[in-house]
N, CA, C and O atoms as a Tripos MOL2 file, in Angstrom:
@<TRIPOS>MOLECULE
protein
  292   291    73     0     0
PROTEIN
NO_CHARGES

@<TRIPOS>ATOM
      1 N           0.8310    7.3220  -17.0400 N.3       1 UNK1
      2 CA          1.9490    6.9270  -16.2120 C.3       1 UNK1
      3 C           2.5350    8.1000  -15.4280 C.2       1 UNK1
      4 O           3.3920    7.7710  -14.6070 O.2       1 UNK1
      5 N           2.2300    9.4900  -15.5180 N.am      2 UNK2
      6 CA          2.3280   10.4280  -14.7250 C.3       2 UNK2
      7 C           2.1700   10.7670  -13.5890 C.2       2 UNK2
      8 O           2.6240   11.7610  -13.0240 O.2       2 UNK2
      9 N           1.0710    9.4040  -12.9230 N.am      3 UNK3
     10 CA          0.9610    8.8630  -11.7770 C.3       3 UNK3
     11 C           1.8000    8.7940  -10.6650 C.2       3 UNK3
     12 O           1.7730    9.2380   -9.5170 O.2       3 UNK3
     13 N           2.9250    7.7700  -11.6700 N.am      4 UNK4
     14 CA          3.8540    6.8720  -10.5860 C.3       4 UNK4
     15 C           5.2050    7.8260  -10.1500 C.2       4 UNK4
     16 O           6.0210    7.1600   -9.5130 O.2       4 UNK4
     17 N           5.4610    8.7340  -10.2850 N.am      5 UNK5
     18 CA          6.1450   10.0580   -9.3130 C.3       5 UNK5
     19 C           5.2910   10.3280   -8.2770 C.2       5 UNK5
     20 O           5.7380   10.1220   -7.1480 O.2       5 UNK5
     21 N           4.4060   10.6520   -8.3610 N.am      6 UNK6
     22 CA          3.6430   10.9800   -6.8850 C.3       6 UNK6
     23 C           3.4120    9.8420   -6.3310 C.2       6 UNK6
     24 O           3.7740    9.9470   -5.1590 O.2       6 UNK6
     25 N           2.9890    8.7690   -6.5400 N.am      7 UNK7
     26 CA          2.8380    7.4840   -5.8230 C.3       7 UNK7
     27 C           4.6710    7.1720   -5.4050 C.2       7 UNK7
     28 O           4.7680    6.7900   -4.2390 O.2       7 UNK7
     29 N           5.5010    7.2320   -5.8460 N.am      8 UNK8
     30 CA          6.5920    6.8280   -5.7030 C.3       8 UNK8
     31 C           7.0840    8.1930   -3.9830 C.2       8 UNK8
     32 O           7.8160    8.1680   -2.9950 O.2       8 UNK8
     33 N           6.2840    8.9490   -4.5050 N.am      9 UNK9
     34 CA          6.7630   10.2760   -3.3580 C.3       9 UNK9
     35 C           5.8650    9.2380   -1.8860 C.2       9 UNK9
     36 O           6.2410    8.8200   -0.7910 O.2       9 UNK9
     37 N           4.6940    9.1920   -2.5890 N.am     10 UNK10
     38 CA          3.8390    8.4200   -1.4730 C.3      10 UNK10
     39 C           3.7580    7.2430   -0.7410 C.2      10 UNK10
     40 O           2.8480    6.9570    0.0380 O.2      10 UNK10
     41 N           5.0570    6.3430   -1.0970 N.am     11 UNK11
     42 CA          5.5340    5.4110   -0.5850 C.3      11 UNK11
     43 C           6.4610    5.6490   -0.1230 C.2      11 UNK11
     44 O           7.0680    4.6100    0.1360 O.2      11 UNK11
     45 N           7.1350    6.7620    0.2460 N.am     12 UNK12
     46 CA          8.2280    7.2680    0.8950 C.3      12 UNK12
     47 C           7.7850    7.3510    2.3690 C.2      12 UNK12
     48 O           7.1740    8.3930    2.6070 O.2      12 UNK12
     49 N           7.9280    6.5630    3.3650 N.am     13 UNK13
     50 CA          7.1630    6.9420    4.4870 C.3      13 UNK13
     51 C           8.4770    6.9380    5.7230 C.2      13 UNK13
     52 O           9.6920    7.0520    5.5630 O.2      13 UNK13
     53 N           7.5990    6.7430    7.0740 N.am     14 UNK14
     54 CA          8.7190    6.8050    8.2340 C.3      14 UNK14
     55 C           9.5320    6.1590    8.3530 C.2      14 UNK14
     56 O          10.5600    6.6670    8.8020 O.2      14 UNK14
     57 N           9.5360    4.7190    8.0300 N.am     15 UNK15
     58 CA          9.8100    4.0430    8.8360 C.3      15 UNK15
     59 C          11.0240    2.9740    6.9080 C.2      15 UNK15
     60 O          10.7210    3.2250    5.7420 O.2      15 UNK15
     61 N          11.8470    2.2650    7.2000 N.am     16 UNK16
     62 CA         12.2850    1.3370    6.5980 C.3      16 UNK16
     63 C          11.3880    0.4290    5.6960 C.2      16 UNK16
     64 O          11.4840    0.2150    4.4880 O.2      16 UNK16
     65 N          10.5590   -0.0120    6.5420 N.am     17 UNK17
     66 CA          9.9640   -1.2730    6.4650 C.3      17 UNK17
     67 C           8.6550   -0.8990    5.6750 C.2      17 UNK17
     68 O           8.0030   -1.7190    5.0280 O.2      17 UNK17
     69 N           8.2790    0.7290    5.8300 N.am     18 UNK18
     70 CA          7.1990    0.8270    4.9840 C.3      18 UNK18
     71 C           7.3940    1.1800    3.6750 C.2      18 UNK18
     72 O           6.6040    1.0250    2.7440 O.2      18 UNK18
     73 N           8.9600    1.8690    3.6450 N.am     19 UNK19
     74 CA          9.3320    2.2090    2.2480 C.3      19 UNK19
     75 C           9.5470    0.9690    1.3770 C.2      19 UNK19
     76 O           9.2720    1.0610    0.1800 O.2      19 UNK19
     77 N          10.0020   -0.1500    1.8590 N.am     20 UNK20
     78 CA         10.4360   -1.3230    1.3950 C.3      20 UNK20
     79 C           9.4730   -2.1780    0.7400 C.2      20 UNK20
     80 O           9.7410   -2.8450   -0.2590 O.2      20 UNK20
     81 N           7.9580   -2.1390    1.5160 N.am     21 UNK21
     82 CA          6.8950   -2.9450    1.5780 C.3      21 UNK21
     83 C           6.2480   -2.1110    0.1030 C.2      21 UNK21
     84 O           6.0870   -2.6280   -1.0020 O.2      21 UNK21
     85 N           5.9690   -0.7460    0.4880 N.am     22 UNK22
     86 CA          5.5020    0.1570   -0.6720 C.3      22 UNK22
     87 C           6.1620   -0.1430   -1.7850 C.2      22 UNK22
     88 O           5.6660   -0.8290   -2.6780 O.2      22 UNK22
     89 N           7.8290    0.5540   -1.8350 N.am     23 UNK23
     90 CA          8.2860    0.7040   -3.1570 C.3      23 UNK23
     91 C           8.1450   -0.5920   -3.9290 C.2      23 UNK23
     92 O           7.7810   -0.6130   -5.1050 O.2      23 UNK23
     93 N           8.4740   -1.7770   -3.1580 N.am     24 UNK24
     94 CA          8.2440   -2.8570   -3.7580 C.3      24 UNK24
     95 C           7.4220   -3.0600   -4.9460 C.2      24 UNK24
     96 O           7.6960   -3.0280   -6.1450 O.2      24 UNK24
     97 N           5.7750   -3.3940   -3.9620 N.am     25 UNK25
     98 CA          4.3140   -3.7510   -4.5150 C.3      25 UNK25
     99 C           4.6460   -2.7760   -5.7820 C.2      25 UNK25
    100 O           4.5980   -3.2120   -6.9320 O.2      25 UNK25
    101 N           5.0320   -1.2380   -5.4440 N.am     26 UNK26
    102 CA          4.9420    0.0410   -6.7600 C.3      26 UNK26
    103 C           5.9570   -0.7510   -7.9900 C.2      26 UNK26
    104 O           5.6290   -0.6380   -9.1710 O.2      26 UNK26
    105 N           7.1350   -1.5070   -7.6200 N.am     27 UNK27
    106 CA          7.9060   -1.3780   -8.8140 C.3      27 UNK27
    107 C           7.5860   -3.0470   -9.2120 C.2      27 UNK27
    108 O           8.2120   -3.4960  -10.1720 O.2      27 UNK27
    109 N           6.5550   -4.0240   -8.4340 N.am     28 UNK28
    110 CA          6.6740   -5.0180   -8.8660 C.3      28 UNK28
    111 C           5.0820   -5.3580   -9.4060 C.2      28 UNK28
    112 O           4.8620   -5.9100  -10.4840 O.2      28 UNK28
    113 N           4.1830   -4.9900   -8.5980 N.am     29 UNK29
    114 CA          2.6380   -4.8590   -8.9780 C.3      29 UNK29
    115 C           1.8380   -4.1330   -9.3420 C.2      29 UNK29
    116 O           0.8040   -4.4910   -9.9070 O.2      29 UNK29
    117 N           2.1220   -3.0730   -9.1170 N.am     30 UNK30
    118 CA          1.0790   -1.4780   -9.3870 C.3      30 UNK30
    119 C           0.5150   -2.0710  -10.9910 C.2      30 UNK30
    120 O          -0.5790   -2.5350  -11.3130 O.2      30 UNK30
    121 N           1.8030   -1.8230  -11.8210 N.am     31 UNK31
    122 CA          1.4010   -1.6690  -13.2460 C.3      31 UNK31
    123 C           0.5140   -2.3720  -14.2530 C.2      31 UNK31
    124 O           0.0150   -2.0720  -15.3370 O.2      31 UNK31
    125 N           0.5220   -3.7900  -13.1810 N.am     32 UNK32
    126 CA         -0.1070   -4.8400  -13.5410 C.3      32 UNK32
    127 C          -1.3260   -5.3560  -13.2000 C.2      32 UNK32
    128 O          -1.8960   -6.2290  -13.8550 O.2      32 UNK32
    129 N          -1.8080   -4.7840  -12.0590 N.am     33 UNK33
    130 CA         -3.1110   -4.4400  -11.3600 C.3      33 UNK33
    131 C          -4.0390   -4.4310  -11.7220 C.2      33 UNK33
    132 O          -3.6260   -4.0220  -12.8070 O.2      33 UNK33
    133 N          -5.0460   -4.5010  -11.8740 N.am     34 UNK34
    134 CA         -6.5690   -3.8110  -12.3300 C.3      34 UNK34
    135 C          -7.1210   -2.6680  -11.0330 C.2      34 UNK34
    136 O          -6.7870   -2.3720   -9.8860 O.2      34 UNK34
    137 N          -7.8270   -2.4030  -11.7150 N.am     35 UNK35
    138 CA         -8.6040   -1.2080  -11.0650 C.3      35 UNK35
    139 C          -8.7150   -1.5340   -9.5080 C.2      35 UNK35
    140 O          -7.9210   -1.0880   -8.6800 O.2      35 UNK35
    141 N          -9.4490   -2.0980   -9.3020 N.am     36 UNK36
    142 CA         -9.8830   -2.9730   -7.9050 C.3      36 UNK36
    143 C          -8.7770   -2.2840   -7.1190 C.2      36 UNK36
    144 O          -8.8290   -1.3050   -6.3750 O.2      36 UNK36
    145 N          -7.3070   -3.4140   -7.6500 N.am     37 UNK37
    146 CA         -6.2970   -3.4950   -6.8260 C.3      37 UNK37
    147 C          -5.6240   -2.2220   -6.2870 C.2      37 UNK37
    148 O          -5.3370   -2.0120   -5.1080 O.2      37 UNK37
    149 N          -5.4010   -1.3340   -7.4300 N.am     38 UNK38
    150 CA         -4.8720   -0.2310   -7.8790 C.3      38 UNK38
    151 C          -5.7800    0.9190   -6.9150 C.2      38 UNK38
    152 O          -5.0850    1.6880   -6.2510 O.2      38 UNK38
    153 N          -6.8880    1.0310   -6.8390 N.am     39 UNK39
    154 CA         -7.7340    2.0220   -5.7900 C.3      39 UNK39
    155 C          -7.6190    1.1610   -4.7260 C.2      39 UNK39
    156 O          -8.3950    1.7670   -3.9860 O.2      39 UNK39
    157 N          -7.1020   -0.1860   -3.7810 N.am     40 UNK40
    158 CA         -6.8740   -0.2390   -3.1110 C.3      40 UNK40
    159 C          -5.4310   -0.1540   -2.3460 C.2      40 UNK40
    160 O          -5.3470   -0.5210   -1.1740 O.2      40 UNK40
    161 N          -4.7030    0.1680   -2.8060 N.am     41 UNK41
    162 CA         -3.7020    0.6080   -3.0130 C.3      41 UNK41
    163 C          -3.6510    1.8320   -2.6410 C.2      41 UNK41
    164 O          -3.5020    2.0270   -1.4350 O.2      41 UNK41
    165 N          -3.7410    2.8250   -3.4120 N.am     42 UNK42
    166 CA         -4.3520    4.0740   -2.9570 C.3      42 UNK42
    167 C          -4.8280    4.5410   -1.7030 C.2      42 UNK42
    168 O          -4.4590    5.4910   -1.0120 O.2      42 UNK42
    169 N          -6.1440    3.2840   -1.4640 N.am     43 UNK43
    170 CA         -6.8060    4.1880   -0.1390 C.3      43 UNK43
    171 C          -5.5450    3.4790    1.2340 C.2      43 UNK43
    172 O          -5.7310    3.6040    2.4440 O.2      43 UNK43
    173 N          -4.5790    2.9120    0.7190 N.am     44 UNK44
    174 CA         -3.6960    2.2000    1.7640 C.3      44 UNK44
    175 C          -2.8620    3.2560    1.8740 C.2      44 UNK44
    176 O          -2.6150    3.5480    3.0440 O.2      44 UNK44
    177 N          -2.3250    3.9510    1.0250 N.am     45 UNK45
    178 CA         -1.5670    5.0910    1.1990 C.3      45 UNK45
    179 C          -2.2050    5.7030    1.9240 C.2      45 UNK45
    180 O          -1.6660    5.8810    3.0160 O.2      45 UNK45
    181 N          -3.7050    6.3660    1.7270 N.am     46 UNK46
    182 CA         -4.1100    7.4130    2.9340 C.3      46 UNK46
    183 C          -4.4370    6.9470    4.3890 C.2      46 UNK46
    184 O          -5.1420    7.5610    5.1900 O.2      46 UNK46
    185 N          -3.8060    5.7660    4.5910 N.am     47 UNK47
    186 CA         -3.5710    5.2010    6.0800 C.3      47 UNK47
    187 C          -2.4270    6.2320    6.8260 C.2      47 UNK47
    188 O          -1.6110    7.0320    6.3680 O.2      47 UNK47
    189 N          -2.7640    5.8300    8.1190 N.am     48 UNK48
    190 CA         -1.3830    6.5680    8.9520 C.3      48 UNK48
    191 C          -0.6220    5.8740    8.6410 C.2      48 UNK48
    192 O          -0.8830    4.8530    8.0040 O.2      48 UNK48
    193 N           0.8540    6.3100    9.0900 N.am     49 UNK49
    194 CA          2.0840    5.4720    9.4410 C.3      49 UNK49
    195 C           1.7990    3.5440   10.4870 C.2      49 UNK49
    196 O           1.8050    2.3610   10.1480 O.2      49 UNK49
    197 N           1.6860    3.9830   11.2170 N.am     50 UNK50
    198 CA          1.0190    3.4150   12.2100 C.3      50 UNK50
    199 C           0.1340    1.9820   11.8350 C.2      50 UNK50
    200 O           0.2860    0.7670   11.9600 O.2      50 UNK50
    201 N          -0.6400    2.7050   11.4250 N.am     51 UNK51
    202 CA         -2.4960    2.0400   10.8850 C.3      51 UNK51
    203 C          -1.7210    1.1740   10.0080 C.2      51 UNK51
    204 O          -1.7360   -0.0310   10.2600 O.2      51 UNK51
    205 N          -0.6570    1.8430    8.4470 N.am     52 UNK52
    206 CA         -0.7790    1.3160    7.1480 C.3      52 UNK52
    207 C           0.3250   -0.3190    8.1080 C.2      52 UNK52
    208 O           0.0290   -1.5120    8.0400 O.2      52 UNK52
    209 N           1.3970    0.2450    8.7910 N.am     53 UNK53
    210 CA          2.4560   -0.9060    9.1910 C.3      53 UNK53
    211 C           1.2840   -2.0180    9.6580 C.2      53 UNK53
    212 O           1.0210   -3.0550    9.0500 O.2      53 UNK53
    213 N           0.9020   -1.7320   10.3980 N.am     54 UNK54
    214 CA         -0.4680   -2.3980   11.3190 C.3      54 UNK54
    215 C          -1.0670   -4.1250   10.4370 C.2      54 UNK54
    216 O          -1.0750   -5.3310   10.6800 O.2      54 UNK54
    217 N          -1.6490   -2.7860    8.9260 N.am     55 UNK55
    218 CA         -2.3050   -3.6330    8.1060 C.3      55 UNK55
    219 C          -1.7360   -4.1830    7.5010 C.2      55 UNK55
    220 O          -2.2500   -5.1940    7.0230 O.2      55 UNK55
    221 N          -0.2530   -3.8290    7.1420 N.am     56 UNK56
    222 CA          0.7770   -5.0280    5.8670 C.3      56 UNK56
    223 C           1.4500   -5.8380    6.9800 C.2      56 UNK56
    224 O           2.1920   -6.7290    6.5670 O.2      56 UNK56
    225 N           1.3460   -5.7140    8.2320 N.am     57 UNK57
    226 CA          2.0950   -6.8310    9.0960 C.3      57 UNK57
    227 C           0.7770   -8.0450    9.2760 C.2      57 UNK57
    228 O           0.9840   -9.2530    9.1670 O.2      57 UNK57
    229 N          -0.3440   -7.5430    9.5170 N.am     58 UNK58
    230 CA         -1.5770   -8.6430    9.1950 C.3      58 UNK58
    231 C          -2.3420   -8.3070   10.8900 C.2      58 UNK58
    232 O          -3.3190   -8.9210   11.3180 O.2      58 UNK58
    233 N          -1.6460   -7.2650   11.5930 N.am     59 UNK59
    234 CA         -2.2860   -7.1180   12.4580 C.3      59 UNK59
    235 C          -3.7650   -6.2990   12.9350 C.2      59 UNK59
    236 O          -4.6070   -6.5800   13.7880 O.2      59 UNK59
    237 N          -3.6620   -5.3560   12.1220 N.am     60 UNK60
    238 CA         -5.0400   -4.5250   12.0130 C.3      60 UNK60
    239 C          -6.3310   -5.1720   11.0820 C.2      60 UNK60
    240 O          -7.1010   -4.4460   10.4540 O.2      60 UNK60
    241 N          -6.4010   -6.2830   11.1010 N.am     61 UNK61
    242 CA         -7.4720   -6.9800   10.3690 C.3      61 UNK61
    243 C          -8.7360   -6.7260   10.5140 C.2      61 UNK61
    244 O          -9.3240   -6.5750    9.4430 O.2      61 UNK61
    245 N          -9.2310   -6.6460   11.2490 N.am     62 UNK62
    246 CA        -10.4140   -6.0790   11.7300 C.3      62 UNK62
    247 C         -10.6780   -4.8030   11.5850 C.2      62 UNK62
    248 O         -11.6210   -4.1840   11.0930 O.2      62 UNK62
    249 N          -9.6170   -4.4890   12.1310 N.am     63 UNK63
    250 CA         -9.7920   -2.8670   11.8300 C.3      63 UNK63
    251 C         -10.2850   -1.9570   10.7820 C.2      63 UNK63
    252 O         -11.0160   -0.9660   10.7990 O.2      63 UNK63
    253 N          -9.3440   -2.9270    9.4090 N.am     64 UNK64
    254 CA         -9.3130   -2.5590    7.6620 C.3      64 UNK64
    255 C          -9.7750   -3.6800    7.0540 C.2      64 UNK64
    256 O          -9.0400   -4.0830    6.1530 O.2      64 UNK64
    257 N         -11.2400   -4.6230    7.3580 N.am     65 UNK65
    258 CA        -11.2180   -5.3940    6.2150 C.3      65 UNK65
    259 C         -11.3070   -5.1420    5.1400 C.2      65 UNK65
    260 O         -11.4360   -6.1150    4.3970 O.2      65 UNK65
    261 N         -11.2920   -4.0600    4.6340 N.am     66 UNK66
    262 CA        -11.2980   -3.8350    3.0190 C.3      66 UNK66
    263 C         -10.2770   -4.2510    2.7850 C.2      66 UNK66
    264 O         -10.3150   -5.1170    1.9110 O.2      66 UNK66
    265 N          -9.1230   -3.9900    3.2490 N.am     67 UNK67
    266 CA         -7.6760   -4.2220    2.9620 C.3      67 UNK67
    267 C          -7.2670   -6.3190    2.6630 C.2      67 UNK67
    268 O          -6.3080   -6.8280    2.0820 O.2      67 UNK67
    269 N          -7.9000   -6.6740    3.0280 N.am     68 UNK68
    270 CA         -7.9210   -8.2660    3.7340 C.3      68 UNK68
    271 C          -7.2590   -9.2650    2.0210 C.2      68 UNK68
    272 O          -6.4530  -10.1860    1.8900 O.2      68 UNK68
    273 N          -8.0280   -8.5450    1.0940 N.am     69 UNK69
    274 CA         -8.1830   -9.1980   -0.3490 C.3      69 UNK69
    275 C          -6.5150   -8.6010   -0.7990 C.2      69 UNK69
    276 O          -5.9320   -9.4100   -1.5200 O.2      69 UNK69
    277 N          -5.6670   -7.2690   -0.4560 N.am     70 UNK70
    278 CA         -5.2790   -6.5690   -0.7180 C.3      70 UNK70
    279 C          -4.1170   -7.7670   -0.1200 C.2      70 UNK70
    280 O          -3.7190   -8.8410   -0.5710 O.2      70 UNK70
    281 N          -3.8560   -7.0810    0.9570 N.am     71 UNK71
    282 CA         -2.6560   -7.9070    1.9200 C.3      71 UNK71
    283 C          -2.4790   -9.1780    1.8510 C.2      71 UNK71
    284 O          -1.4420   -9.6260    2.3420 O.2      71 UNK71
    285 N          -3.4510  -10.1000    1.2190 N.am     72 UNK72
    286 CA         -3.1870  -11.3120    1.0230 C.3      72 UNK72
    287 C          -2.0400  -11.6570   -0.1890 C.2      72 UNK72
    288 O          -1.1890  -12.5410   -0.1010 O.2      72 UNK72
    289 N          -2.2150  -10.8220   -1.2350 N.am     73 UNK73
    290 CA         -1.2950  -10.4310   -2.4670 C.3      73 UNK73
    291 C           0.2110  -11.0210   -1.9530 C.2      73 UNK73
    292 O           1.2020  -10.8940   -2.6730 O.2      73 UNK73
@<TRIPOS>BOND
     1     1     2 1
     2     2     3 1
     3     3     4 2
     4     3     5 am
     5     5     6 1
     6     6     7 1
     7     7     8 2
     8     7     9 am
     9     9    10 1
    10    10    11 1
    11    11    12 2
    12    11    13 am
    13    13    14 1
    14    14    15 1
    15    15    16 2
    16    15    17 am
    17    17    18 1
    18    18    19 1
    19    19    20 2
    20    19    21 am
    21    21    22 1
    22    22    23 1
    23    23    24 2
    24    23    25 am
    25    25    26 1
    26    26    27 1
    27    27    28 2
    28    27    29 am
    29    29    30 1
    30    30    31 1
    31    31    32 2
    32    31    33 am
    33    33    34 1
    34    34    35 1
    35    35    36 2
    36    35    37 am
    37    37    38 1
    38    38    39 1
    39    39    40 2
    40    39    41 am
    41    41    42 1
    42    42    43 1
    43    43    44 2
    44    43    45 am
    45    45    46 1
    46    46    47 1
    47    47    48 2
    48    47    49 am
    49    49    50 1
    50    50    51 1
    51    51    52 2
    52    51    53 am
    53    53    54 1
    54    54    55 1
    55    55    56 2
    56    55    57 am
    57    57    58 1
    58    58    59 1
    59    59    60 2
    60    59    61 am
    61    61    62 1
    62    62    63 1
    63    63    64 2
    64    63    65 am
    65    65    66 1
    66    66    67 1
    67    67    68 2
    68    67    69 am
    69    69    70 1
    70    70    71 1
    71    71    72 2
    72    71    73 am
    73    73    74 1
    74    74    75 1
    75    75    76 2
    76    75    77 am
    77    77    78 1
    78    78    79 1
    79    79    80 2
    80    79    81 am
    81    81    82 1
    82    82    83 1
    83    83    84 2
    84    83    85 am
    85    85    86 1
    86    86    87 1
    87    87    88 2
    88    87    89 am
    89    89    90 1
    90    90    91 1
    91    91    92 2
    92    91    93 am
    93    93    94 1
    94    94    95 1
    95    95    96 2
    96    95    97 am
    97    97    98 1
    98    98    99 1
    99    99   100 2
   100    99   101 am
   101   101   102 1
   102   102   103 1
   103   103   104 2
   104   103   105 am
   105   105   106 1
   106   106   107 1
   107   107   108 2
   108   107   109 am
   109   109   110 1
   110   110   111 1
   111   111   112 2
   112   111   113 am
   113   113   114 1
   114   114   115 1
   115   115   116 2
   116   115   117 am
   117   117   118 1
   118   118   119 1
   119   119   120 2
   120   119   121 am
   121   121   122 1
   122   122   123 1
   123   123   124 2
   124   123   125 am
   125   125   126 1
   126   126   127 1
   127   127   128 2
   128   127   129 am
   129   129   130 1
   130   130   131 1
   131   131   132 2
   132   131   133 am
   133   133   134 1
   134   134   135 1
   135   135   136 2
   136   135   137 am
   137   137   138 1
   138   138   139 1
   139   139   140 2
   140   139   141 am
   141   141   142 1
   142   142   143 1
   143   143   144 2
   144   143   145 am
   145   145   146 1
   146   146   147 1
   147   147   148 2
   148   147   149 am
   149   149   150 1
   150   150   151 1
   151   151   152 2
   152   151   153 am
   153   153   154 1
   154   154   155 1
   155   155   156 2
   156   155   157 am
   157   157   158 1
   158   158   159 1
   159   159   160 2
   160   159   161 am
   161   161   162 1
   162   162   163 1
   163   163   164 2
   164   163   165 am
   165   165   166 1
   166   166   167 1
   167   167   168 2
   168   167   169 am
   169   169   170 1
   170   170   171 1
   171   171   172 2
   172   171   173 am
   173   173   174 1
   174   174   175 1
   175   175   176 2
   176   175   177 am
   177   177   178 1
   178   178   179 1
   179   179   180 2
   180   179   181 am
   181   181   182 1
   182   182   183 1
   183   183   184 2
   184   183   185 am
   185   185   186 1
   186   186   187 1
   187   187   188 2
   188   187   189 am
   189   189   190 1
   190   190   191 1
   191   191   192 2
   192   191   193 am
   193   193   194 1
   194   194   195 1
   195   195   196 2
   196   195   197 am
   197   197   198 1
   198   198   199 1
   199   199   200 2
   200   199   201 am
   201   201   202 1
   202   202   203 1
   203   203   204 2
   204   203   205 am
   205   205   206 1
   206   206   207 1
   207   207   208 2
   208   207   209 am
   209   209   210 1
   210   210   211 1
   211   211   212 2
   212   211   213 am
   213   213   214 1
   214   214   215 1
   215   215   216 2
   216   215   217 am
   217   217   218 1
   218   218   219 1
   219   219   220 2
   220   219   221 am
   221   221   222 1
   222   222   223 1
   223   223   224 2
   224   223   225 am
   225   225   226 1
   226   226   227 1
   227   227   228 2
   228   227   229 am
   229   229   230 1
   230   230   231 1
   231   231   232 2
   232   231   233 am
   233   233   234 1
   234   234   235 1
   235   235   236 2
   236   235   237 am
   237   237   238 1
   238   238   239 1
   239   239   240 2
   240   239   241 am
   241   241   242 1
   242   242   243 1
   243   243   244 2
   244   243   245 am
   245   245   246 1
   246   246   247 1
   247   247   248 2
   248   247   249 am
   249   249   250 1
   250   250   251 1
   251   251   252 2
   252   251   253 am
   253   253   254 1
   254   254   255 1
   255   255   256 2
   256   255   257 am
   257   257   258 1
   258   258   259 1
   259   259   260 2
   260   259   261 am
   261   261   262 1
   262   262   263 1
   263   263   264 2
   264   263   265 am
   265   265   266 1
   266   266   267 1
   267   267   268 2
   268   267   269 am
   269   269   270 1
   270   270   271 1
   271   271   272 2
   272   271   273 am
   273   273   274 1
   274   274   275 1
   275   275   276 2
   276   275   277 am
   277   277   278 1
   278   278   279 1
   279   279   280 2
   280   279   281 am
   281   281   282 1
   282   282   283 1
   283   283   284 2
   284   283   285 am
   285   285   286 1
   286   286   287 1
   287   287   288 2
   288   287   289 am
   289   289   290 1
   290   290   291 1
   291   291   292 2
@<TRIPOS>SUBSTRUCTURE
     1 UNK1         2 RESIDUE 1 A UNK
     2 UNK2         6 RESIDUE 1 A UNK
     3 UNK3        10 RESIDUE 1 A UNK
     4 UNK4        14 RESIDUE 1 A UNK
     5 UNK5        18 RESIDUE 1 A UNK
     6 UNK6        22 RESIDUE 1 A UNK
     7 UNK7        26 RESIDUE 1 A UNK
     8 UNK8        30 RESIDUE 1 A UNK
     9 UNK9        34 RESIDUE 1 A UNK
    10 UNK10       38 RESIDUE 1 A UNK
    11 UNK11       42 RESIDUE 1 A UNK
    12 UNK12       46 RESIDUE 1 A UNK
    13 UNK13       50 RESIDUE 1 A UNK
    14 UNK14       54 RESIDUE 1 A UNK
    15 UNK15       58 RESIDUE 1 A UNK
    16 UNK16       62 RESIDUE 1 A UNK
    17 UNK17       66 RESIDUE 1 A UNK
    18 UNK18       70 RESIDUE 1 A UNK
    19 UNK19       74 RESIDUE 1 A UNK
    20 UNK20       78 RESIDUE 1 A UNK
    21 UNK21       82 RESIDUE 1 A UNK
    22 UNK22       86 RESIDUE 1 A UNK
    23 UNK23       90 RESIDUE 1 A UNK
    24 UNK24       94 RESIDUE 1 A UNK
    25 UNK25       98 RESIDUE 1 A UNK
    26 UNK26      102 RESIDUE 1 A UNK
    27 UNK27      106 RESIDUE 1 A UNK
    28 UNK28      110 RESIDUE 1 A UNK
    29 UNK29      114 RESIDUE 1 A UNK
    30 UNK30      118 RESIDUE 1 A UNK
    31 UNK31      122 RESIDUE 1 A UNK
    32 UNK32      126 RESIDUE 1 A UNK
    33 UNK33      130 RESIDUE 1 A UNK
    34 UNK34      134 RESIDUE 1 A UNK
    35 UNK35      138 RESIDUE 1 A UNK
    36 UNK36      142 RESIDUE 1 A UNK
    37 UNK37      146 RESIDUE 1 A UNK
    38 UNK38      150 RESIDUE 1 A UNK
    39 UNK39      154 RESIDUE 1 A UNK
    40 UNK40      158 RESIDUE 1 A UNK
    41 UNK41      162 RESIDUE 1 A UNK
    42 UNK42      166 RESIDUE 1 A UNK
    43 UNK43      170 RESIDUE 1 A UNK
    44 UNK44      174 RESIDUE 1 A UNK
    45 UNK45      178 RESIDUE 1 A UNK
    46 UNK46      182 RESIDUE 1 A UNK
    47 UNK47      186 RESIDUE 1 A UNK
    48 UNK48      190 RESIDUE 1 A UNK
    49 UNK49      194 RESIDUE 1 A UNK
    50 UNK50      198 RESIDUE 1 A UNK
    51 UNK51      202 RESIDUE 1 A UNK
    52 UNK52      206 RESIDUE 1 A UNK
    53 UNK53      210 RESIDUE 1 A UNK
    54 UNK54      214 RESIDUE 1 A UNK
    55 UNK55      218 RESIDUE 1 A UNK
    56 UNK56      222 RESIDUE 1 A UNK
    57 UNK57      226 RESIDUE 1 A UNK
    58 UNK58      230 RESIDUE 1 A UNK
    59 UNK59      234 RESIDUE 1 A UNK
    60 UNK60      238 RESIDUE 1 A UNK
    61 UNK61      242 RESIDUE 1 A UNK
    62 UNK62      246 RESIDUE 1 A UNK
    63 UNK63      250 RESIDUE 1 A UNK
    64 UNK64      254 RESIDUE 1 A UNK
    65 UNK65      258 RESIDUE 1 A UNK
    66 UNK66      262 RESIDUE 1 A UNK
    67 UNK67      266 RESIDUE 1 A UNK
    68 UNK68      270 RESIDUE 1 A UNK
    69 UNK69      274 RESIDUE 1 A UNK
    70 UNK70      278 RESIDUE 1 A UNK
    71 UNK71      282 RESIDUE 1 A UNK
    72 UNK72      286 RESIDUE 1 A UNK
    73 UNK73      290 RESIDUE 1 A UNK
C-alpha cells in the first residue's frame, strides 16, 4: 500500500476535472481492481494532460483503444 502516496501525487494534475476524475477512481476503485485494471490505470497516468482529459471525456477513442475497457468503468 506504499503505492497509493505516489499515485495520489499522480492524480494531482492541471486541470479540476482531472484531479476529480483521478482522485475519485484512486479513493473509490484502485483497491479493488485486479491487475488488468490497476496497470491500466497506470499507463493512463503516463498520458498528457491533454491526451488523459481527451480519453476520460470519451473523446480520444481511437486514439487509446487500450483505454476503451478502462473508461467504460
Amino acid at each position: 500500500m506504499d503505492q497509493l502516496p505516489k499515485l495520489r501525487w499522480q492524480c494531482r494534475r492541471g486541470t479540476k476535472e482531472l484531479d476529480l476524475l483521478l482522485q475519485h477512481y484512486l479513493a473509490t476503485g484502485y483497491l479493488s481492481a485486479d491487475a488488468e485494471e490497476k496497470a491500466l490505470f497506470l499507463a493512463l497516468l503516463e498520458l498528457e494532460d491533454d491526451d488523459l482529459l481527451g480519453v476520460l471525456m470519451g473523446q480520444l477513442r481511437l486514439k487509446y483503444p487500450q483505454f476503451t475497457p478502462f473508461i467504460q468503468l
